[in-house]
KOLKOLNU-814144 format. One record per residue: y, z, x of N, C-alpha, C, O in turn. Coordinates in steps of 0.02 Angstrom, whole numbers, plus 32768, in hexadecimal, padded with zeros to 4 digits. Layout:
YZXYZXYZXYZX ...
***
This chain:
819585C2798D81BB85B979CB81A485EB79FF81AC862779F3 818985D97A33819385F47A6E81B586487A8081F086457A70 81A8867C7A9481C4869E7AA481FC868E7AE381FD865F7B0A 822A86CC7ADC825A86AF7B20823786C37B5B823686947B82 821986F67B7281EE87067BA181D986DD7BC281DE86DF7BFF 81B486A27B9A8184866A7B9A819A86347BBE818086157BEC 81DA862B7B9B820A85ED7BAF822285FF7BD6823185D17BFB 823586377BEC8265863B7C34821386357C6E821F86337CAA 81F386347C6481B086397C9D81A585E27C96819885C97CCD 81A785C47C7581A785777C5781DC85647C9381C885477CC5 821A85747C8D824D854E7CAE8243856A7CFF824985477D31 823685A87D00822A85C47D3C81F2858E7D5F81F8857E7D9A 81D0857F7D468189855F7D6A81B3850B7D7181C584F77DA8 81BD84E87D3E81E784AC7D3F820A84AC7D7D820584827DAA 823184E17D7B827684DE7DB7825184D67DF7826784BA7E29 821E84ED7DF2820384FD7E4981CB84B67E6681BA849D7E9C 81C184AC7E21819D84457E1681DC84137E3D81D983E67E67 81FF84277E27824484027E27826A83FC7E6E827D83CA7E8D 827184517E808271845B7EC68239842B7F058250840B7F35 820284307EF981BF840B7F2281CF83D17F1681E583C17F4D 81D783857EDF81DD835C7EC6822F83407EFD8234830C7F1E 825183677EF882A7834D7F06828983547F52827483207F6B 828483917F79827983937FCC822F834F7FD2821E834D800D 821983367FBC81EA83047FB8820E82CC7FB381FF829F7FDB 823382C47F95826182797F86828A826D7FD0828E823A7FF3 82AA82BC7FD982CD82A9801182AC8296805882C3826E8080 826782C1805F824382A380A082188275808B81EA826E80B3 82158243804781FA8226804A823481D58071822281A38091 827F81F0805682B981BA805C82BE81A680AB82CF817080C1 82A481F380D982BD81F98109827681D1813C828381D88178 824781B78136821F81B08133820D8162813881EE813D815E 8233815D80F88224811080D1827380CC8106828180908100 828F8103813282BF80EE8139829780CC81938296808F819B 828080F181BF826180DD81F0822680B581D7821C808B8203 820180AD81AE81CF8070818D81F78040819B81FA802581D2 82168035816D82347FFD815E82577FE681A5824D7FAB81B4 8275800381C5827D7FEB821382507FC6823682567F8E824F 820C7FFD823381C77FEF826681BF7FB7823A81B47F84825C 81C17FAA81EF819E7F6A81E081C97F3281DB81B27F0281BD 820D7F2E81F582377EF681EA82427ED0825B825A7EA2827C 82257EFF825F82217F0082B981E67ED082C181F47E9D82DF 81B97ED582B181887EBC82B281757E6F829081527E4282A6 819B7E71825281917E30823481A67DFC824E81847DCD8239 81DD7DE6827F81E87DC082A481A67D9C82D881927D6382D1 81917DC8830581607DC6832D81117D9A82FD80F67D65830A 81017DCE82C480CF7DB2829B80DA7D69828C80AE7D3F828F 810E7D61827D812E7D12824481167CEE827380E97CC78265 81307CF382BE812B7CC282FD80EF7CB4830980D77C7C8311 80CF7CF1830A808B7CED831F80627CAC82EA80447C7882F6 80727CCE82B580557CA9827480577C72828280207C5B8290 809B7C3A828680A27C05828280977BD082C680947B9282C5 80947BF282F3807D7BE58342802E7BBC832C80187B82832C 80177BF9831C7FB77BFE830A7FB87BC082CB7F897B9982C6 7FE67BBF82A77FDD7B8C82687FDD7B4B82907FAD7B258287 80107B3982BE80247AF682C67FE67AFD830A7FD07AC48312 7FD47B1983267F987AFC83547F667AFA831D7F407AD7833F 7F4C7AFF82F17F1B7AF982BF7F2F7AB582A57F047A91828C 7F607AA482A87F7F7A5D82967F8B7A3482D57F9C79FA82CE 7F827A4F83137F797A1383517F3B7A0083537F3479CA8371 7F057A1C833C7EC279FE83587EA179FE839C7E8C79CA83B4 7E9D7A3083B77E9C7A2C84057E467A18840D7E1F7A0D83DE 7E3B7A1684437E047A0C84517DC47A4484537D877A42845F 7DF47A7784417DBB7AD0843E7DD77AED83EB7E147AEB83E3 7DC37AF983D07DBA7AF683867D987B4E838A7D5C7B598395 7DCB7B8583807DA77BC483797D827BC883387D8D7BA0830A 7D577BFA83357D3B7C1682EE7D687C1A82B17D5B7BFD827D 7DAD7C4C82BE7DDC7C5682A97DF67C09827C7DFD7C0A823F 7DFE7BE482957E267BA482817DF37B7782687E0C7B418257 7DA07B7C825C7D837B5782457D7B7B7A81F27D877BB681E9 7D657B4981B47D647B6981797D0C7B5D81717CEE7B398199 7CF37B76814A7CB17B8781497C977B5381187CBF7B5080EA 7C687B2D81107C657AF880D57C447B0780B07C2B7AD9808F 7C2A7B5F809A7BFB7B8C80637C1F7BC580687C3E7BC8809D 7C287C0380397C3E7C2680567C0B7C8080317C077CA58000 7BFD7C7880597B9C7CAF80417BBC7CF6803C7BB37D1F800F 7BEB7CFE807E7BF97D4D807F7C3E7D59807B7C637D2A8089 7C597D96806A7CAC7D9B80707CC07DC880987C927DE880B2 7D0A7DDB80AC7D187E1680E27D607E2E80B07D907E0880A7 7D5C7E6D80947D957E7880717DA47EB180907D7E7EE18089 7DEC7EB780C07E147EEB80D97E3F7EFE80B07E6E7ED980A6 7E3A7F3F808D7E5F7F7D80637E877F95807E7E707FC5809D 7EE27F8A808B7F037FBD80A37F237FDD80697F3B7FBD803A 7F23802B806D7F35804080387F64808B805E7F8280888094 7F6080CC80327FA080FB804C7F5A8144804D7F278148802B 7F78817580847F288198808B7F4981D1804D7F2981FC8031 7FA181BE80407F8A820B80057FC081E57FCB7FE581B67FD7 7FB982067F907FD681F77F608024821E7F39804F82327F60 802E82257EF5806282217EED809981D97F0C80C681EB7F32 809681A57F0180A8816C7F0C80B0812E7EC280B680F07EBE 80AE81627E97809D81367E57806A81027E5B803381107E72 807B80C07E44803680947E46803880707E6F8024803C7E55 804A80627EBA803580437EF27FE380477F007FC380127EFB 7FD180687F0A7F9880667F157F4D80597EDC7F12804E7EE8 7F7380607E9F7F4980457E5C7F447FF27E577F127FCF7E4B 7F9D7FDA7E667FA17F817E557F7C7F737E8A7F4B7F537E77 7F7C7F7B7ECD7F557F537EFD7F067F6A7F057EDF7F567F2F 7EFC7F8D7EDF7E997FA67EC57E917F727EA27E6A7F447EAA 7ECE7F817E607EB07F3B7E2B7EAE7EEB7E437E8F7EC07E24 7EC57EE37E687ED17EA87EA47E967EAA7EB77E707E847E99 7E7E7ECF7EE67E397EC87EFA7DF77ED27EEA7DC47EC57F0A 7E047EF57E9C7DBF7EFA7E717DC17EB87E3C7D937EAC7E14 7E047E887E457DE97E557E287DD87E167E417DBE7DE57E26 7DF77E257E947DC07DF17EC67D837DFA7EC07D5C7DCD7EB0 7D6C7E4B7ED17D1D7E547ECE7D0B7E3F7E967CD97E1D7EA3 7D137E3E7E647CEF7E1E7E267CE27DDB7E327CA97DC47E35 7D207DB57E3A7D157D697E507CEF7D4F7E7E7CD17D1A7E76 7CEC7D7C7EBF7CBA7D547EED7C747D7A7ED67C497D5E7EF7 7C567DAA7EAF7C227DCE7E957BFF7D917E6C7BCC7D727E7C 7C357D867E247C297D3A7DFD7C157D137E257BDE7CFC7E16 7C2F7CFA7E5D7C1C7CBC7E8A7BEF7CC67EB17BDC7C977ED3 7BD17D057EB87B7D7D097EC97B9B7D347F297B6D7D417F4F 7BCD7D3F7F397BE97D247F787BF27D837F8C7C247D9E7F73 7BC27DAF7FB87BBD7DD97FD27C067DF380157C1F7DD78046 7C127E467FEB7C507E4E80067C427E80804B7C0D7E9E8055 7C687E8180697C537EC380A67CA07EC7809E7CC27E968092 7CC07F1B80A87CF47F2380A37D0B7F6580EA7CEB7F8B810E 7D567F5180E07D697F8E81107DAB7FA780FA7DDF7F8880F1 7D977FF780F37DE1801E80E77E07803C81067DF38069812B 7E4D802E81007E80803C81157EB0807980F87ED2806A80C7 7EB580A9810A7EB480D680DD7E93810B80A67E6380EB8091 7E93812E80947E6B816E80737E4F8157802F7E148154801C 7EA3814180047E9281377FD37E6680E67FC37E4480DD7F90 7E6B80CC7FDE7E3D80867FDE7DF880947FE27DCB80847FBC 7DF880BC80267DA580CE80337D8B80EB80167D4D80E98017 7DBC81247FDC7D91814E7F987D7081097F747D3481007F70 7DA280D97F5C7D9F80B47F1C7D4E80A47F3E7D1B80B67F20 7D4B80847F797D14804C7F7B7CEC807C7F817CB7805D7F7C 7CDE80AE7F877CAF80C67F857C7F80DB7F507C4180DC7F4D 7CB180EB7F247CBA80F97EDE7C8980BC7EB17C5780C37E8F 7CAD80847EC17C8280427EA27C41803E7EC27C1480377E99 7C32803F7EF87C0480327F0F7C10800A7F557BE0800B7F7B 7C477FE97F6A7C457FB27F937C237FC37FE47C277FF78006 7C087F8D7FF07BF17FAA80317C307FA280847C367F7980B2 7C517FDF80717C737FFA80BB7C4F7FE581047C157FEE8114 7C707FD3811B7C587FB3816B7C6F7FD3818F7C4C7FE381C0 7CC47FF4818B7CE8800681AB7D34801181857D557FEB8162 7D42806D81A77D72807581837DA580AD81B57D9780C981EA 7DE180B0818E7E1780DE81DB7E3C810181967E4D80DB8169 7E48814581917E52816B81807E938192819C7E98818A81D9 7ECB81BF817D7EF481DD81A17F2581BE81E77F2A81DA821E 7F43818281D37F61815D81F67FA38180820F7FC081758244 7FAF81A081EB7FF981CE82008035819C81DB8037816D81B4 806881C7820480B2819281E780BD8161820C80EF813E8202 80938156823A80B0810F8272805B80FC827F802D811C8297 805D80CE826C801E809C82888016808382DA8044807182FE 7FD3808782EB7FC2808B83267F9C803983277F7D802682F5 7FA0801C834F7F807FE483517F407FE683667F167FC48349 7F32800683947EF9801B83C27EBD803B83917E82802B8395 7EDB806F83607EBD808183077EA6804F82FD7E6980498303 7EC8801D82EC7ECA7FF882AD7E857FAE82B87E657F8C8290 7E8A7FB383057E617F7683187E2B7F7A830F7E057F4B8304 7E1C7FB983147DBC7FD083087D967FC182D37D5D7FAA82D1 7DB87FD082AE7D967FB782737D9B7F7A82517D727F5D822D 7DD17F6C82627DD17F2182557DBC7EE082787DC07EA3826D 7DA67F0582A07D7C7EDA82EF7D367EE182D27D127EC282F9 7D127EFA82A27CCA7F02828C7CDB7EC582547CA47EB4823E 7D0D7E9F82357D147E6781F17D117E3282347CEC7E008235 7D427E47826E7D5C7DF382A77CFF7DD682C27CDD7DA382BE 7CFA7E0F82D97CB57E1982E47C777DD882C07C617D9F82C8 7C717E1282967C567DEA82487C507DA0823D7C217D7C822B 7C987D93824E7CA97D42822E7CA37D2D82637C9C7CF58249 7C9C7D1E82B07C8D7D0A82E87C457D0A82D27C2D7CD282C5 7C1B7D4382CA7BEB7D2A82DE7BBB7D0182967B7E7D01828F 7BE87CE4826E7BD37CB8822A7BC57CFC81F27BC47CEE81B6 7BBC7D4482077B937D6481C27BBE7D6781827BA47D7E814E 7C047D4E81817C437D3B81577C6C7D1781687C897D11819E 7C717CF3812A7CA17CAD81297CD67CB8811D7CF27C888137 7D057CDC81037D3B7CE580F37D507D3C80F17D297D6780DC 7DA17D4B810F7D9E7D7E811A7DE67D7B80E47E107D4F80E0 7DE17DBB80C07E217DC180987E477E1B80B47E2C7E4E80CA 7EA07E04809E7EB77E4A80B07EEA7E5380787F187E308063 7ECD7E9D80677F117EBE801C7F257ED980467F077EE8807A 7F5D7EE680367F9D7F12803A7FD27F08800B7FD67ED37FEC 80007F3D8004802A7F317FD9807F7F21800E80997F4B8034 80967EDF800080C67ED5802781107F018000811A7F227FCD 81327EEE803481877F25802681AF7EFF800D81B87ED08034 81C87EF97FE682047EC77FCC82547ED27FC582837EAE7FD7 82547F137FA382927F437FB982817F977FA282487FAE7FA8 82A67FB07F9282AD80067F94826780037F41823480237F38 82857FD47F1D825F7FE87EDA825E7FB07EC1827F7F9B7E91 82217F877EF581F67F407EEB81CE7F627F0981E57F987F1C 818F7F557F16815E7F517F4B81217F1D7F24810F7F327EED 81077EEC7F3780C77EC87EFB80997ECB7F3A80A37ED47F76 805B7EBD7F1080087EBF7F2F800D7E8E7F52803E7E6B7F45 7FEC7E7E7F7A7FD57E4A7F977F987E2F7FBB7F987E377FF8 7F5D7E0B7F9D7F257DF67FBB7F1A7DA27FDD7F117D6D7FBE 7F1E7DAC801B7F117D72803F7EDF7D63805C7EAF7D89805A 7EDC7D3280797EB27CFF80A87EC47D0B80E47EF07CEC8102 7E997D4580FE7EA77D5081577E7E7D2E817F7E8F7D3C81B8 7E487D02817F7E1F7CDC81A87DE77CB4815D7DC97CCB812D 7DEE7C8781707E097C5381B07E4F7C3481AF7E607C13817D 7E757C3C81E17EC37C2B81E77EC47BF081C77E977BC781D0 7F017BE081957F1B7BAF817A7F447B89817A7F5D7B948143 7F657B5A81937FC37B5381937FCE7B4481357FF07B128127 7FBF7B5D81107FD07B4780D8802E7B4880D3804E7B1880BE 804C7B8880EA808C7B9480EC80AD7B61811D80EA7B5D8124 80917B4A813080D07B1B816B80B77AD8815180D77AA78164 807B7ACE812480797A8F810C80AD7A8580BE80B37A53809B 80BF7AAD80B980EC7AB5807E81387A9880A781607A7B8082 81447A9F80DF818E7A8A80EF81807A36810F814F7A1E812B 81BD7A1B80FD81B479DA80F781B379BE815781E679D68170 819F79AB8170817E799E81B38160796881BD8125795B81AF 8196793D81DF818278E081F4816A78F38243818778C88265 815179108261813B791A829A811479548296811779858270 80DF794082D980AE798D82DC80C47995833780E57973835D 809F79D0833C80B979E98372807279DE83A4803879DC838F 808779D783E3806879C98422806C7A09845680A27A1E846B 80227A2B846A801C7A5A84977FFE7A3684D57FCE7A1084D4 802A7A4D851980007A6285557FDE7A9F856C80047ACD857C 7F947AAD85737F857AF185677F747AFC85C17F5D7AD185E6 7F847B3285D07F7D7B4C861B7F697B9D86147F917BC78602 7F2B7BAA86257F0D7B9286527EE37B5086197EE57B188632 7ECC7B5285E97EA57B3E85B67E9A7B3A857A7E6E7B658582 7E977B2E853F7E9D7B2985017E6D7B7384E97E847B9E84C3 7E3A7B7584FE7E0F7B9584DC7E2E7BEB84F67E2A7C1684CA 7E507C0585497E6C7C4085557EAF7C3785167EBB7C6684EF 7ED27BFC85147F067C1584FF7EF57C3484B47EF57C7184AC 7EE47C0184747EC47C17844B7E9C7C54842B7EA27C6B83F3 7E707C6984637E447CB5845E7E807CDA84657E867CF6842F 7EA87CE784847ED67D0C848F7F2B7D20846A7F4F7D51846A 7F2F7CD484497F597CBF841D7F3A7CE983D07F5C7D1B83C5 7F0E7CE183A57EE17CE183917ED97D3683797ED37D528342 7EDB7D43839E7EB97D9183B57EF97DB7839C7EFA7DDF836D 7F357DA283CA7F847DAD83D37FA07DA283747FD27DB58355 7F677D7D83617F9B7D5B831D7F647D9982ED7F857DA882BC 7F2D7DB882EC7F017DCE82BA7F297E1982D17F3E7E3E82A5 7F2F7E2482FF7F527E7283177F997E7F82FD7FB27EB682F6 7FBA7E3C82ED80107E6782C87FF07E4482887FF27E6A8257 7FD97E14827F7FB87E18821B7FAB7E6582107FDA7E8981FD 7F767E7A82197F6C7ECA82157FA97F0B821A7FB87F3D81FA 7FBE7EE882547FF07F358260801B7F15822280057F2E81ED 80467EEF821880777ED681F880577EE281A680877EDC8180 80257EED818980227EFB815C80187F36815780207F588124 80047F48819080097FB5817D80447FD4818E804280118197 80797FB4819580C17FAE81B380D57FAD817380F77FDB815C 80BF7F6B814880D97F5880F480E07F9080C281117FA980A6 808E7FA080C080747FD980988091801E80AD8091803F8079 80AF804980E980BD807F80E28107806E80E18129809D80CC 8129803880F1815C803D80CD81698045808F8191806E807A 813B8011805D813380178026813280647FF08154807C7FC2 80E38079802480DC80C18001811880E78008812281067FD4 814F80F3803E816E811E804A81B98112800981D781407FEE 81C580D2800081E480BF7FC881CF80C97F8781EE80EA7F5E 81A080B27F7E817980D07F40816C811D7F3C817581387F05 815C813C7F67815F81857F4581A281B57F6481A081F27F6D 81D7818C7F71823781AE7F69823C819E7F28825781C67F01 821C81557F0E823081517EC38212817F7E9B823581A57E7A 81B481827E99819D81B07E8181C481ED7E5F81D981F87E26 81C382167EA881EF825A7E94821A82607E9D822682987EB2 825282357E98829D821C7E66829E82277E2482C3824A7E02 826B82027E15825482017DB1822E82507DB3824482747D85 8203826B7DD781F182A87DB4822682D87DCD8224830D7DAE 825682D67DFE828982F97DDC82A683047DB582B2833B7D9B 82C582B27DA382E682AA7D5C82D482D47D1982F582F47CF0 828982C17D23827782C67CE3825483197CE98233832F7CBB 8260833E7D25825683887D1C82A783AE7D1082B083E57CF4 82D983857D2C831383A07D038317838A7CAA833583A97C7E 82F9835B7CA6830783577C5782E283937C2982F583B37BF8 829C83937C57827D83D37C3582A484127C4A82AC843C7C1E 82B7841B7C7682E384707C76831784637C428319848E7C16 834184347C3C836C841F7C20836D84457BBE8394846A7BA1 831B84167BA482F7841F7B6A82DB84787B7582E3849F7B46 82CA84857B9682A084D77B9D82E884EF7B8F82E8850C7B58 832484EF7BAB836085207BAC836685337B708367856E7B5C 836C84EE7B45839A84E77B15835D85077AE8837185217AB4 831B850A7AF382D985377AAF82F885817AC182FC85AC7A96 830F858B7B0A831685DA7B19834085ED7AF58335861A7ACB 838685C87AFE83C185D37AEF83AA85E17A8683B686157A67 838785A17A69838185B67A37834C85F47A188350860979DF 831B860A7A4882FC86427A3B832586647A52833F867B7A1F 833F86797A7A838086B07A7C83B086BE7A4F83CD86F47A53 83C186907A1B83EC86AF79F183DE86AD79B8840686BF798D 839F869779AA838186A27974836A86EA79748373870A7940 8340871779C28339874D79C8837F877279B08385878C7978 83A4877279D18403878D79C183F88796796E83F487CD7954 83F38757794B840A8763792283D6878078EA83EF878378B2 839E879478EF837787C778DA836B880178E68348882978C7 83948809792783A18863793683EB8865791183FF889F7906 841088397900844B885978DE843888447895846988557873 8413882D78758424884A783383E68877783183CF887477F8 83BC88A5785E838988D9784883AE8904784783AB892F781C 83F48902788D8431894778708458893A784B84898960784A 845889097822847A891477E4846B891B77B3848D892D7783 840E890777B783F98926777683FB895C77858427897A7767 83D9898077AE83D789C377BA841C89E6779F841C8A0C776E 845589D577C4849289F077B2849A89FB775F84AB8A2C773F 848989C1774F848E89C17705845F89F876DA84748A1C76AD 842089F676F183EE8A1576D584038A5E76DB83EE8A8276AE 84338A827715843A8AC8771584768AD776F484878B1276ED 
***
């Protein structure tokens, strides 16, 4: 057993884990509480956008963007990584890697060349790590996302697929579900789909007058709909992270009071096990004189 010396320096160090861990939970709560605002503000605006852009993809106009056409080979890929620039978050940022290291396998198998862009620190380690070839990446986003950030680099994939060098553009992130849900999520960000509004039952399609023109409104529509896709998932993800790591170090509190808890009770029993070998040395002693 342990000396007591030992164990009181044991619990001493624990306690002060414990201390860092608890003030972490709380600015992580305090934190996770404006996310979730910025990203429930926003989802309205996105949805609209979304389904605006779906059902003109379902009018057929007479100007047909890049965006809304599907490619009939598909040679190259565009995979956008949003991920968290620091950790302690438990496995948010592991499930949506494994998400996207088992797309890359799939379009790799299918012969089908990736160009990627990261969003965040820890994403841009991973790909780097594998090998993938980075195009473009944004680092140190802070606690509030900037849109004006966020477009740059993801304007080198819009780019890309305009000018044919990729057919299909994909985006991870991990969406928010509640305090202690959050799941991965890898989609189909170009070429726009109505797959979701072809799912609701609909005996009529819808009719546009475009002013000045189909092709201004569109470019601009378009543009308007790829700019809250993006923000709205880096909106998702730091809500996410900020929930995921209040839970985090919730549990390593817990479980650093269970260890002070277990250390007490070795002290408490090396302590009186010490006691009780200084009293019978004076009683042998006593005895012996």
């Amino acid at each position: 057993m342990a000396g007591s010396k030992e164990i009181r320096t044991k619990i001493k160090s624990v306690q002060n884990t414990r201390k860092i861990t608890k003030a972490m939970e709380m600015v992580a709560a305090s934190k996770m509480r404006k996310a979730q605002d910025r990203m429930r503000h926003a989802r309205p605006y996105a949805d609209k956008v979304r389904n605006i852009a779906a059902h003109l993809a379902d009018a057929n106009p007479e100007y047909r963007h890049p965006y809304l056409v599907s490619r009939e080979s598909v040679k190259n890929a565009g995979v956008i990584v949003v991920t968290t620039d620091k950790g302690l978050c438990g496995g948010l940022n592991t499930n949506v890697l494994r998400a996207v290291t088992s797309k890359l396998r799939e379009l790799e198998r299918s012969g089908i060349g990736v160009r990627a862009t990261a969003i965040g620190n820890k994403g841009f380690g991973f790909l780097q790590r594998i090998g993938a070839q980075v195009v473009s990446h944004i680092v140190q986003l802070g606690d509030t996302p900037h849109l004006d950030r966020l477009i740059g680099p993801v304007k080198v994939q819009l780019d890309a697929y305009a000018a044919g060098e990729i057919d299909v553009v994909y985006l991870a992130y991990t969406r928010f579900i509640n305090t202690m849900k959050q799941e991965p999520v890898l989609e189909q960000l170009l070429p726009l789909s109505a797959e979701r509004l072809r799912e609701e039952s609909r005996d009529y399609s819808w009719d546009y007058l475009y002013e000045p023109d189909a092709q201004s409104v569109l470019d601009e529509l378009l543009l308007r709909y790829i700019e809250s896709l993006v923000y709205q998932a880096v909106a998702e993800n730091m809500a996410s992270e900020q929930s995921a790591r209040m839970v985090a170090m919730k549990s390593a509190s817990d479980n650093a009071k269970k260890v002070i808890d277990d250390l007490q009770l070795s002290y408490n029993k090396a302590r009186q096990a010490a006691i009780t070998k200084e009293l019978s040395e004076i009683v042998g002693g006593a005895a012996a004189v």
